[in-house]
C-alpha positions, 0 to 999 in steps of 0.5 A: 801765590796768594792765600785762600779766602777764609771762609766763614766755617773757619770763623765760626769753629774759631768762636766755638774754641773760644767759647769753650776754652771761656766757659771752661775756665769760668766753670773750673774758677767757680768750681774750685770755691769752698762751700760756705759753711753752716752753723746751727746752735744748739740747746745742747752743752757738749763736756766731752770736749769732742764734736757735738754733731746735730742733725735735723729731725727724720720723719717717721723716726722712731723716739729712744728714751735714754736712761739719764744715769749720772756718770762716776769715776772709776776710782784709782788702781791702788785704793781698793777694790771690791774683793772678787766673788765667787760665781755660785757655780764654784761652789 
């Protein structure tokens, strides 16, 4: 017996595979890279030790004016305290 000449569909499902399997493994190398990561300085100086995060100005935002209050130490437990006083109603 001999074998039945290919036709041409055949080939041309076979290039669409191959296709499809190429496009599938450039999309998921590519899709697997990390972003790059963006670094914007500030003219800030974070204390606090923890994360600084900065966003970009909203328009249409309303402005917030915040006290500039400087911060104290609450002193030790055992130097002290203020005497607790009384609220008027007790009296």
């Amino acid at each position: 017996m001999t074998e039945p000449a290919s036709r041409p569909t055949n080939k041309l499902l076979l290039l669409i595979a191959a296709l499809v399997v190429v496009i599938a493994a450039i999309w998921f190398l590519v899709g697997r890279q990390e972003p790059e990561k963006t670094e914007t300085k500030v003219d800030a100086t974070d204390l606090s030790g923890g994360e600084l995060i900065v966003t970009e100005p909203t328009p249409g935002e309303v402005p917030v004016s915040v006290p500039d209050t400087p911060m104290t130490n609450v002193p030790p437990s055992g130097s002290g305290s203020p005497a607790p006083t009384g609220s008027p109603s007790a009296q």
